[in-house]
C-alpha positions, 0 to 999 in steps of 0.5 A: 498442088497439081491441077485438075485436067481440062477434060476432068472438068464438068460441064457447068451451066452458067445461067444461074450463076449471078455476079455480086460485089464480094464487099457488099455481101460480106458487109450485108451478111456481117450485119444480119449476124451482128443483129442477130447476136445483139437481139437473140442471143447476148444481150438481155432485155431491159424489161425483164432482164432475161436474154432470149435462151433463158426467157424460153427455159423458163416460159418451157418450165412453166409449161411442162409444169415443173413448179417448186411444189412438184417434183424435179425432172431430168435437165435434158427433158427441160434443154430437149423442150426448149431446142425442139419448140422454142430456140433454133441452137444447139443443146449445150447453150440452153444447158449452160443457161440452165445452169447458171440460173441454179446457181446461188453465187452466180445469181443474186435470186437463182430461178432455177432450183437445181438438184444434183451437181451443178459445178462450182466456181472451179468446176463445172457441172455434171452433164444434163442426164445426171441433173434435175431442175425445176422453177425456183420460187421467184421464177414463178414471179417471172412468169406469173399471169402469162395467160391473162394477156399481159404481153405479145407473143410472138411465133417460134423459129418455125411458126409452130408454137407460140412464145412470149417476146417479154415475161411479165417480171414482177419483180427487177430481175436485170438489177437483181440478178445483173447480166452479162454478155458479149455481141458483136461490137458491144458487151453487157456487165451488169452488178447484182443487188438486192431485192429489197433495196431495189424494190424500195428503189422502184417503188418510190420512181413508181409513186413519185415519176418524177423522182432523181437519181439522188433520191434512187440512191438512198434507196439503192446504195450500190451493188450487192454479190452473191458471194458477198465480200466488201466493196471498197469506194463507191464513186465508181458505183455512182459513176455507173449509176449515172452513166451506165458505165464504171467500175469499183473494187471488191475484197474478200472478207478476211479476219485475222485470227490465232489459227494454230498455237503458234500461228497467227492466220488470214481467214477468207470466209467470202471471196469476190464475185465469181472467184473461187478458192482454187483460183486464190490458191493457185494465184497465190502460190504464183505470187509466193515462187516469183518473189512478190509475195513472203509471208504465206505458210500455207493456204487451206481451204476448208470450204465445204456446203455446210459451213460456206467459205473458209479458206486459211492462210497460214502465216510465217513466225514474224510477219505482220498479218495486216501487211501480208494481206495488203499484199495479198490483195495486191497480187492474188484475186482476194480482190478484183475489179468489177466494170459495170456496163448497163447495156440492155435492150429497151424496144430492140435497140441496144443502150447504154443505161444509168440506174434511173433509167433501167428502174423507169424502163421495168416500172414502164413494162410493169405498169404496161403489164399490170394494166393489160392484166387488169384489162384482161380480168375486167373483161373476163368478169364482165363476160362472167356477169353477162352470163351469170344473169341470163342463168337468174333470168332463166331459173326464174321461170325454168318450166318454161324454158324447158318446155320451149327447149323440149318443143323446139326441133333442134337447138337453134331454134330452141336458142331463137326462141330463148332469145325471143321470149327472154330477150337474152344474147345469143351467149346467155341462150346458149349458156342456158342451154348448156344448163345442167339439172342439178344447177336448177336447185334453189341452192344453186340461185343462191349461189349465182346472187351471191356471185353477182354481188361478187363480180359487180364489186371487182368490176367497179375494182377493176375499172378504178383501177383502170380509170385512175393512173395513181391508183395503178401505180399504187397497184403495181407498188403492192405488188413490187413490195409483196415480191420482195417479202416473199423473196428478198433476204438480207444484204450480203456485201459491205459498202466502204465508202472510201479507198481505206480499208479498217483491216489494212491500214495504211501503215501496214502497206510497204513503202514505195519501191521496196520489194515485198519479200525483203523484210518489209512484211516482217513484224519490227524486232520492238520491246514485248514481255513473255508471260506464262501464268500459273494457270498454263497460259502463254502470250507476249504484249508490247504494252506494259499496262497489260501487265498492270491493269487493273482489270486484269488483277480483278479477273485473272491468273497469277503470273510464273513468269515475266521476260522483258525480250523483244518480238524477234528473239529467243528465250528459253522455256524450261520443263519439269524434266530438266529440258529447255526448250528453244522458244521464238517469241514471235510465236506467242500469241498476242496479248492486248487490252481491249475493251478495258479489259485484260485476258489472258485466254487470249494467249495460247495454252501451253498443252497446245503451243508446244506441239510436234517435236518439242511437245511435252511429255505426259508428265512434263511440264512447263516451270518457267519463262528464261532469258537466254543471256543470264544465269538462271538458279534451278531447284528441285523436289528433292532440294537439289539447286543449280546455277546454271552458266547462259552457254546454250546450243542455240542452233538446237530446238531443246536441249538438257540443262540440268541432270535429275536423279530418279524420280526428281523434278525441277519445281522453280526456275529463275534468274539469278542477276548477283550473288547476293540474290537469296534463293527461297526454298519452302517445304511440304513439312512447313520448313523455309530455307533462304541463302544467298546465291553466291554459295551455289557455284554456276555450272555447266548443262550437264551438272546435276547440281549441289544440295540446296536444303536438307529434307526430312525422309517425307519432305519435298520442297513445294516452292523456291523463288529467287529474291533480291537482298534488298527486298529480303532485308527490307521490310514487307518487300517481299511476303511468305504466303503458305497454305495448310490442310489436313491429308484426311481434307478432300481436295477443293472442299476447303478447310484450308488456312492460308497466312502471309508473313514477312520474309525478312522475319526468317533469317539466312541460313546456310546451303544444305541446312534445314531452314527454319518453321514457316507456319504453325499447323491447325488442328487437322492439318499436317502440311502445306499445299502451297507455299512461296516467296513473293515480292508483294503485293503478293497476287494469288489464284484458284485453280482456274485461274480466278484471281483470289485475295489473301491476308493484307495483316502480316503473321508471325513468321511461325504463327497459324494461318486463317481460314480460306474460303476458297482454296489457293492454287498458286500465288505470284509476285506483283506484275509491277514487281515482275515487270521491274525487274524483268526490265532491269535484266536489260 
């Protein structure tokens, strides 16, 4: 840089320039900043709970009148009072205190009702010539009293206006709301809690001085959040709570749910203090690209005002919910560490405060509060009396006193006179002479007694309550309680006293060192049963008694089918179309008993689960349940039978496996483990057929198969089963169950007969013939709406899936069935039956 000529310089005078030492200037001046930082701007005090910027907007707010009852007004009317009259900064910091007192998750108790956007935990809020604000309801307990002398007030920055060095607080705002802030070499982080506890906290140091932290804490139990969410450990808390400083962990609070037919989900409906969905996303899509986290689908938020929080993270087929949210709250905000750090003002001096000592700070300044009130009204009511009986004095004998007021030059002399005659105070002379005529009414001395009466009881009220310490407290304990019936509400956050979560067990955790995108999330590839019931529910189970409980007999539908398989592998799902549909088992809903209990709505319906490219067709539906490694017999409506060899595209989603004439479809599909199985067919026209496996030659997927039974020109077969030779030629091992009706009988209105016989009673016959009379029709009916061979106890159900009881007498083969009460809508073999030999496949 070129320098300045010589004779460019300026003359410059030398007698006012006065030499200092740099080092301590800074240091001076560094100080007074520091000082001015911790004491009017960062940190709060611990009386009232409010820095110096939010103790203004709010005495500004009571001022201008902006009470709840009233009508909102434009936030930057509210900012341009307070920086005119009261705070020496600039307009954003007093409009982003504003905010934050309107806003519900970052307050406990918000003071500041907010009308417009006041921004959210990912957004900010619009700018203060779009809000309104006006004083919540419990600001008014901030700020109630004010004009009865209940604190000092002290000048503003210009010696203007006069504010308030403390609001009189009727309730703990610094424990309720928390604080947080950042000065110059110290910073304040105070936890939120709720009302009611902490005034049932306050209220027993109140009555009992003397109280321990111990006793504080049955009272007060740890912090609770706006947001809500669960706090995970407590010794934290108790640590801060006796040393002003620790820290505790809070979660989300999640629940695991069936979000989609085929997908098992987290559901987030609280998050943690001042987290917002935005950012969960966000870091969640982070943890996913860098490998630290497999499992997530994908992560939806459908949080909105009406409903709250609710995010939804979608997981992958074959991941165990409870260790992908382990995960999840290892790598992503779904939980935070919260630092506790009670630093607040207590008489200008910044310290560092446990619990015990922040509630006998505010109980101090409270009782201080209540006695300079009362101090106030007993004064105000004593100077009431004093006039109150200067006007009986004077209505008394009032045609005197008007004949010295008209008498007198002016009205001094009237007032010496007055106080001469009367002997009254200078006060209640010039009261008197302030007396309107139409106070002089026999009425109006009525009046005055009963007032009289009614100061004389407060002041003797009031001077108890001044002349005795317990009755104070009791006093400000009153009004504490009555605070928290008007404001306070219900506990938000869980407590979990321990570093074990129910929802996350320790089992669910990944083994030390193992990174989490290597299997270790995935659900094991263990035993389960796929079951599809009559009714159209679909679930898997990897307990056997869920298929055998008692319960789930009494209260629930018959079983189509049941496949021992395991949770990691396939097996097929074969429609009335003659379609086979790839089906991972890890994709079905789980099936558990609970609470003694089983349901199989706990499954997913199977309109619902087969969505997308592999949805059902309008008239398309699901037969049965295959295993992928056997061959399977399939028949049709028009008496077609196909076995079908186990050679599938597997890299395929569906594929055809059997061939169908027009108009026919596929109406029993199962395995079919040896030849000598005997394959069941039942008519429409009451005809049942059975033979044995080994006549039907396996075939390929393209096959349209051979004849299974020959029809009559109006006959379709109804049912087909596949039951071993053991159980057909053992018998009762496996039953003929039929139900008949009349073609003029209403569907559902009953007047159906239903009859169970034995299937060893109807002999083989060979492939392609008519089979033999399986039930002797009634008068009125003329076919059978149901009709099948089980492996008994048979198991039968209505049309909702109720469980229904048939005839445990056997009939003849051809006999006539017995009235039903309820019509049948479906019956199965036994679940111990199907279990069984599901099992033996394996």
């Amino acid at each position: 840089m070129a320098r300045r000529s010589a004779a460019t310089v300026p003359n410059t005078p030398t007698d006012n320039i006065t030499d200092i030492d740099v080092s301590s200037e800074m240091e001076t001046s560094f100080l007074e900043y520091a000082y001015s930082v911790i004491y009017s701007r960062a940190l709060p005090d611990a009386r009232d709970g409010l820095k110096p910027v939010q103790r203004r907007i709010l005495y500004m707010m009571a001022q201008m009148g902006l009470r709840p009852d009233k009508g909102h007004v434009k936030s930057a009317r509210v900012v341009g009072e307070v920086m005119g009259k009261l705070h020496p900064h600039g307009d954003a910091a007093i409009y982003d205190a504003l905010v934050r007192m309107a806003q519900s998750w970052a307050l406990r108790l918000p003071l500041v009702d907010g009308h417009g956007n006041f921004g959210s935990l990912d957004d900010g809020p619009a700018a203060p010539r779009y809000t309104e604000a006006r004083m919540a309801p419990a600001a008014l307990a901030m700020t109630a009293d004010l004009n009865e002398d209940v604190v000092d007030f002290e000048p503003n920055y210009d010696n203007q206006f006069m504010q308030p060095g403390v609001l009189p607080a009727a309730f703990p705002n610094l424990l309720v709301n928390g604080a947080s802030g950042i000065a110059v070499g110290m910073a304040t982080n105070m936890a939120p809690h709720n009302l009611y506890e902490v005034v049932s906290g306050a209220r027993h140091l109140i009555l009992n001085p003397g109280a321990s932290l111990e006793e504080i804490l049955r009272h007060i139990p740890g912090p609770d959040m706006p947001s809500g969410g669960r706090i995970i450990g407590l010794d934290g808390v108790r640590e801060a709570y006796r040393t002003g400083r620790g820290s505790f962990k809070i979660r989300a609070r999640a629940s695991i749910e069936q979000v989609s037919p085929r997908r098992n989900g987290i559901v987030i409906t609280e998050l943690p203090y001042m987290i917002g969905p935005e950012t969960v996303i966000a870091k969640t899509k982070e943890a996913a690209q860098a490998k630290k986290l497999a499992g997530v689908a994908d992560v939806l938020d459908l949080t909105d005002r009406r409903h709250g929080t609710r995010m939804v993270i979608e997981l992958k087929a074959g991941f165990d919910p409870h260790a992908v949210l382990a995960q999840l709250y290892k790598h992503t905000p779904l939980e935070t560490s919260f630092g506790i750090n009670n630093v607040a003002l207590v008489e200008g001096q910044p310290r560092t405060l446990g619990l015990l000592e922040l509630l006998q700070v505010y109980v101090g300044h409270r009782i201080e509060v209540v006695r300079r009130r009362t101090t106030h009204r007993l004064g105000k009511r004593k100077d009431r009396l004093h006039l109150v009986e200067g006007l009986l004095i004077a209505i008394l004998d009032i045609d005197e006193v008007i004949q010295i007021i008209r008498a007198a030059d002016d009205s001094g002399a009237a007032r010496s006179r007055l106080m001469t005659i009367f002997d009254l105070t200078q006060p209640q002379a010039e009261h008197i002479l302030e007396l309107r005529l139409r106070q002089l009414t026999r009425y109006s001395t009525l009046e005055l007694e009963q007032e009289k009466q009614k100061l004389e009881e407060e002041i003797a009220q009031l001077g108890a309550i001044l002349d005795s310490d317990q009755l104070l407290r009791q006093t400000v304990a009153d009004e504490l309680a009555d605070a928290a019936q008007r404001y306070g509400d219900d506990r938000r956050t869980e407590l979990v006293d321990a570093e074990s979560d129910p929802l996350v067990p320790a089992a669910a955790a990944p083994p030390a060192g193992k990174n989490d995108a290597e299997g270790s999330l995935e659900i094991p590839d263990s035993p389960c049963w796929a079951v599809l019931s009559t009714s159209g529910m679909l679930a898997r189970t990897a307990d056997r008694s869920a298929l055998l409980h008692p319960a789930r007999r009494r209260r629930h539908d018959a079983l189509r089918s049941v496949v021992a398989t395991t949770a990691r592998a396939q097996i097929g799902a074969v429609t009335s179309t003659g379609r086979m549909i790839h089906l991972p088992v890890i994709e079905m809903p789980v099936l558990e008993i609970a609470a003694g209990t089983v349901n199989l709505n706990q499954g997913g319906k199977v309109k619902d689960f087969f969505t997308g490219a592999l949805q059902l067709e309008k008239k398309e539906q699901l037969v049965g349940f295959v295993p992928l490694n056997h061959v399977i017999a399939l028949a049709t409506a028009q008496g077609r039978v196909k076995r079908v060899n186990p050679d599938y595209p597997l890299h395929r989603d569906h594929w055809e496996v059997m061939a169908l004439k027009d108009n026919d479809t596929i109406i029993g599909a199962e395995v079919t483990a040896a030849g000598s199985d005997q394959l069941v067919f039942v008519t429409k026209e009451a005809q049942l057929l059975r033979f044995a496996a080994s006549n039907v030659r396996p075939q390929g997927r393209s096959g349209g198969g051979v004849a299974g039974m020959k029809l009559g020109a109006e006959d379709s077969v109804i049912g087909f089963s596949v039951i071993p030779a053991s159980a057909a030629e053992t018998p009762a091992a496996a039953v003929v169950v039929t139900c008949a009706s009349g073609t003029e009988t209403l569907a559902g209105l009953g007047s159906e007969s239903v009859k169970v016989s034995d299937l060893a009673e109807f002999p083989a016959k060979g492939r392609a013939t008519g089979g033999v009379r399986a039930h002797r029709f009634l008068s009125g009916e003329d076919h059978l709406t149901l009709g099948a061979a089980v492996l008994g106890p048979p198991l039968a159900a209505d049309q909702r899936g109720g469980a229904r009881t048939v005839p445990a007498e056997l009939a003849r083969r051809d006999g006539s069935g017995v009235p039903l009460e309820t019509p049948l809508a479906a019956v199965s073999s036994s679940p111990e039956a199907l279990s069984q030999a599901a099992a033996a496949l394996l």
